[in-house]
N, C-alpha and C positions, 0 to 999 in steps of 0.2 A: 371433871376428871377425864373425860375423852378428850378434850381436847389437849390438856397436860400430856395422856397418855402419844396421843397425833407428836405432839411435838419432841416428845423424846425419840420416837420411834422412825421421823422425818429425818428422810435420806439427806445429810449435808453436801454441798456442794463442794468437790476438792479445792482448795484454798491455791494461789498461784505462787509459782516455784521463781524467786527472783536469784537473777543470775547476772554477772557482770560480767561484761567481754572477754576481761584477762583471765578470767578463772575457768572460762569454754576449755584449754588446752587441756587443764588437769582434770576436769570435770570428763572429760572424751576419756583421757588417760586412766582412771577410775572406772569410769563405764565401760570400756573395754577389757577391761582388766577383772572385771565381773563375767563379763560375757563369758571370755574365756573359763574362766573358774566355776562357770553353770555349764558350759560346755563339758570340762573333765567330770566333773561329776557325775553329768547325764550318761556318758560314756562312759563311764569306769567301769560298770556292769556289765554295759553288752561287748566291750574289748575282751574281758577279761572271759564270759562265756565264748566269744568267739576262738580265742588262742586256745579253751581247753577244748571246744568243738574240733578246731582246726588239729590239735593233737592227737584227741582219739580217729580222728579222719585218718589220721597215717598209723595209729596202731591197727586199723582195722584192714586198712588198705596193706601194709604190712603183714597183716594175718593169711591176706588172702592171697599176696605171693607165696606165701611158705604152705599152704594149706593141699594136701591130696586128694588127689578128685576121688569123687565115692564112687566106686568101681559097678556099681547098679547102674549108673549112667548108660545112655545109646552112647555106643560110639561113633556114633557122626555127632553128638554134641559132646565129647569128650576134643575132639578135634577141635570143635570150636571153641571150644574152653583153651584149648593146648593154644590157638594160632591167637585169639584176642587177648588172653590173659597178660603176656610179657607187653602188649601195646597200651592195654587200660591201664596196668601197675604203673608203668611209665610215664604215663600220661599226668595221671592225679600225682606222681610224684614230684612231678615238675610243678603244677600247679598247686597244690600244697605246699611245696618248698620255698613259695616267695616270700623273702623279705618282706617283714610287717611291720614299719616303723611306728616310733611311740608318740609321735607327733598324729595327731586324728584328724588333720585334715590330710596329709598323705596317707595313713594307716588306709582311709576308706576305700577311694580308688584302688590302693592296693590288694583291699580282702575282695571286694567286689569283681576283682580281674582272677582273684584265685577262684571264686565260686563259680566265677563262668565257664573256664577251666574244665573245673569239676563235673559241672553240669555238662559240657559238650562232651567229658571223657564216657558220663553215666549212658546216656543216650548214644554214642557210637557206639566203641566195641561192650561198653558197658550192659549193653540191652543184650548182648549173647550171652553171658556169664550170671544173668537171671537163675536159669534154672539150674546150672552148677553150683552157685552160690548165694542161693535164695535169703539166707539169713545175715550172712555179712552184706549182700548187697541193700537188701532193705536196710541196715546202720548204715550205712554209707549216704544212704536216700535221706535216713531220719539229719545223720550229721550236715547234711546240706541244708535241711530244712532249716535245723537250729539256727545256723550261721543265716541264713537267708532272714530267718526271724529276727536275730539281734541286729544286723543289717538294715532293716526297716527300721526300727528302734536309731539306730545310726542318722538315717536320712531325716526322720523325723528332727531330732537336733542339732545337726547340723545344715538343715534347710531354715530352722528358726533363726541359727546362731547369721549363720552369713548373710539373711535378712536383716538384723539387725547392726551387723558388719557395715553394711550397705548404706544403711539409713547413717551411720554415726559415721561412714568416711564422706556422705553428705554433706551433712554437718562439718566436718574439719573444711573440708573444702569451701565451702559458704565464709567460715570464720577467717582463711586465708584470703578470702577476694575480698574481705574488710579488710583486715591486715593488712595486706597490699594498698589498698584507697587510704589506709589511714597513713602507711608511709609514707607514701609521692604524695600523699596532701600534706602532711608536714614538708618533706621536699619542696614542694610546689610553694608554701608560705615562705620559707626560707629564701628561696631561689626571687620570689615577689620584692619581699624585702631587699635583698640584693642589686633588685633592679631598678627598686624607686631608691636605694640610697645612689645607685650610678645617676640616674636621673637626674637628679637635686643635682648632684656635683657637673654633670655634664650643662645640665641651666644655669648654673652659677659661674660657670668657666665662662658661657657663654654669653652671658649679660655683662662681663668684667672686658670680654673680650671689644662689645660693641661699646662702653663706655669707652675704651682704649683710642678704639677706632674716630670717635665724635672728638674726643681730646684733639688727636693729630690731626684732625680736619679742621678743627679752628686755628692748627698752630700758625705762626707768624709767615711762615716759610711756603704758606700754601698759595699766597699771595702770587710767590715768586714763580712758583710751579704753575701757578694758574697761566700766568703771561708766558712762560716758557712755551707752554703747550700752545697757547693762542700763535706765539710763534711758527712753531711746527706745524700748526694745520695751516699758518697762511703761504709756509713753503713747500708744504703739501701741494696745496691746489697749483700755486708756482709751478712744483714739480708735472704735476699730469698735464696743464697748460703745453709744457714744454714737450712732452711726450707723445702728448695727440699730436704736434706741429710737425715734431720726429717722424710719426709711423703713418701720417700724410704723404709724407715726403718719402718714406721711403717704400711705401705700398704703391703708390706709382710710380717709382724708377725699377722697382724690382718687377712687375707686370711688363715692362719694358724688354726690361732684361730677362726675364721668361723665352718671350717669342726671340729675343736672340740666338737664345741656349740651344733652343730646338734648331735654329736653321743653323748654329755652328755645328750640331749634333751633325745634322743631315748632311752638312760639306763637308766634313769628318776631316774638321779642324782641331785638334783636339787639345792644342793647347789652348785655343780661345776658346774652347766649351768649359775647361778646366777653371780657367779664371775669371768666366761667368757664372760658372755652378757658387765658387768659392765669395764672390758677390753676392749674389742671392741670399744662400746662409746667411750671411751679416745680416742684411737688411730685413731679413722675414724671420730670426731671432726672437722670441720674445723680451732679453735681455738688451737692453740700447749697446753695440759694439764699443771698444774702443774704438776713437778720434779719428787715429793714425793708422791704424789696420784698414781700417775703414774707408780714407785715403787713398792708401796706397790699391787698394783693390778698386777701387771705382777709378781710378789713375788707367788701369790694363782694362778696364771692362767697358768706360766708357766709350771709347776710339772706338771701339768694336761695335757695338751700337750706334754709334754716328753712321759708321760706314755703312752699313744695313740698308739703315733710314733714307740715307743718301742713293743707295745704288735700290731704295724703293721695294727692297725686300721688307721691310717692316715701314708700317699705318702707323702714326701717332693717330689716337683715338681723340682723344681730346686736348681743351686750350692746357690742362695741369701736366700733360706727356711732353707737348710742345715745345713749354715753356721749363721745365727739365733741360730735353735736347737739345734746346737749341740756343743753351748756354751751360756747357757741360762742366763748365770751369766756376761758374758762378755757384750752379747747382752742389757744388762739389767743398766748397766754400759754406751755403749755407748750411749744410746735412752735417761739414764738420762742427758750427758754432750753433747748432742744436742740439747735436751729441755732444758736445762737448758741455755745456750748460746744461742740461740732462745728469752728467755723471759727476758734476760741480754741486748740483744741487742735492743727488743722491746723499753725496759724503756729507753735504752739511746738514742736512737731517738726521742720517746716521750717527754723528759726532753729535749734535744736540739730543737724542732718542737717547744712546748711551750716558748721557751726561745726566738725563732726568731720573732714566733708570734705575741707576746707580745714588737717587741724592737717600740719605738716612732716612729721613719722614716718607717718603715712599716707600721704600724698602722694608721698613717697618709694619705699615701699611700691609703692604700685600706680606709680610709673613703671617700678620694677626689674621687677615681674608681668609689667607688658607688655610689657617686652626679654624678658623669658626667655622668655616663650609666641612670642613673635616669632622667637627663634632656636631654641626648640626644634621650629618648623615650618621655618625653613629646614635645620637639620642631618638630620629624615626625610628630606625633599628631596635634600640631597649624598648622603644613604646609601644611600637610592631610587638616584639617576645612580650611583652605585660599585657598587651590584648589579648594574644593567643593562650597564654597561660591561663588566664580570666573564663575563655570560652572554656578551656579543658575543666574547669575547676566547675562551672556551671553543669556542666554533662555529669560530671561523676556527680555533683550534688543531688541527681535527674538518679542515676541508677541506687544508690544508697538505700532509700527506704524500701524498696524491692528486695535488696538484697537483705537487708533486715527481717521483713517479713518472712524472706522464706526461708533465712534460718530457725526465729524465734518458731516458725510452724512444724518444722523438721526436728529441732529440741523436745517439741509438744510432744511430737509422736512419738518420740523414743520415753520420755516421761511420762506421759498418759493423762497429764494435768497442763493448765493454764502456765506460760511462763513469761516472765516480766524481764526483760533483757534490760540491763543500764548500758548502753553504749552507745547514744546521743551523743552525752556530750562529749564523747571520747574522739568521734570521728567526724567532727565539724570539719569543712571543707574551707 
């Protein structure tokens, strides 16, 4: 029997309250909507003693402008009844007259400014009008008191309510920083997707591209191009052969023609400084001159360096200056059918270069090169965006249950009981 009786009379444990994400909105919206509704309630009592507090506060205060002093009075406290009375009437009338709106969380503020009011008017000129109006002033005192009373009663529920305010705009906020993670995580899979179907097709372009590429490399034609090019490089080397022979020849006649320059400078000769200066250029050029320009300026330039040489103003340094000067004709001869085979051999380079350039299986070639280098920088690119999406999706996977917790514990407190949230599976990352 005790123990039957034990077990009837054993405190149950509150059973847990299951809740699912989507239903937090309306469930806050409900719960709030209580709060409010415990609120008016709490308050409908002490409003309504306050405004008829507040009302007989100005009947009385009213009484006691119109009221005639009791002529048994001193008259030095007659006087001071006379000089405070129009200040204190005035005073509580202002402060009694505030607008009290029917909204309780302005209403409060606003009675609380009027009893302050009241109270600073009682205690200034109010504490002289004591002993003139001993009886209205004590109802004046009691009416303060009331409203001070319902007042408390006031703070009392509305210190619960806005606490609880509190706790359940916690709550909303909690549900929206899910809300949020659950959107940009849908976004975010969306946007994955997006980026592995680019992928796929950005690999696929580019696998079709390099098969493309291995086709035209076997084609018949590459044969041709092969020997083309074996061509060009063996008129290549042709070519620099000929160039170093060039800028031999012409880095020691123009060192030559340097030291001229200056002693034409110095005998201020100025037409043979001119068309020494204008030799030189050609020759110390990095581009091989024309033939004939070339010619004809070593034609005015060299007499003038013979001369030099001859009247012992200018040293040939060595047997390559020497042998230069001292056949100027010859020198003049070989420099032209070096440059001249120099810019012979240019052009048919250039005419072959152009000719490979231009054949279709090259050209072909290098348009497919440049799609493929083209799209294998933007597929790093997508892969790069899918890594970095990846970490972002990890980190919020990292905050999630945090933020779970401390809603489902913020829920608690506002219910009083255990609660079981369903939103797992709702906000997979």
């Amino acid at each position: 029997m005790y123990k039957f009786l034990k077990d009837i009379l054993k405190k149950k444990e509150p059973e847990n309250v299951t809740l699912t994400f989507d239903a937090i909105p309306a469930w806050l919206d409900d719960h709030e909507e209580g709060l409010r509704t415990k609120l008016r309630q709490e308050t409908d009592t002490p409003v309504r003693n306050i405004r008829n507090a507040t009302a007989r506060l100005q009947h009385i205060v009213n009484g006691i402008a119109e009221a005639e002093h009791d002529p048994a009075i001193h008259p030095k406290l007659k006087t001071i009844a006379k000089n405070s009375l129009p200040l204190f009437v005035k005073a509580m009338k202002a402060s009694l007259s505030k607008d009290l709106p029917e909204d309780i969380e302005e209403f409060y503020p606003a009675v609380v400014e009027s009893v302050k009011g009241c109270l600073n008017s009682t205690r200034g000129q109010g504490r002289y009008l004591q002993v003139v109006f001993p009886k209205e002033m004590a109802s004046v005192k009691t009416g303060i008191d009331i409203i001070g009373h319902e007042i408390n009663a006031l703070t009392t529920s509305l210190t619960d309510y806005r606490k609880q305010k509190t706790m359940s705009g916690e709550v909303r906020s909690l549900y929206n920083a899910l809300l949020d993670i659950r959107i940009d995580a849908e976004k975010a899979r969306e946007k994955d997707q997006r980026i592995t179907a680019r992928i796929s097709d950005i690999t696929s372009r580019i696998e079709t591209l390099k098969n493309g590429l291995a086709d035209l490399s076997a084609d018949a034609e590459m044969d041709t191009i092969a020997k083309t090019r074996s061509t060009l490089d063996e008129m290549e080397r042709k070519r620099e052969v000929l160039t170093r022979a060039y800028t031999t020849l012409s880095m020691t006649a123009s060192h030559v023609f340097r030291k001229a320059e200056k002693i034409a400078t110095k005998q201020r000769h100025p037409a043979e400084t001119s068309a020494l200066l204008h030799t030189i250029e050609l020759l110390s050029d990095h581009v091989v001159p024309d033939p004939e320009e070339l010619d004809s300026a070593l034609v005015l330039a060299s007499p003038i360096a013979e001369r030099m040489i001859a009247a012992e103003e200018i040293t040939l340094k060595n047997k390559e200056e020497r042998g230069i000067f001292s056949d100027t004709a010859q020198f003049r001869q070989d420099i032209r059918a070096t440059c001249t085979a120099v810019k012979e051999q240019e052009n048919e380079s250039r005419a072959m270069q152009e000719s490979l350039s231009s054949h279709p299986v090259l050209v072909k070639m290098s348009a497919l090169e440049r799609e493929k280098t083209q799209l294998e920088y933007m597929l790093e690119k997508e892969k790069q965006e899918q890594k970095d999406l990846a970490e972002w999706r990890e980190k919020i996977k990292e905050k999630i249950p945090t933020l779970e917790k401390a809603l489902r514990e913020k829920i608690e407190g506002i219910i009083g009981k255990g609660v079981q949230l369903l939103i797992n599976d709702q906000l997979e990352v």
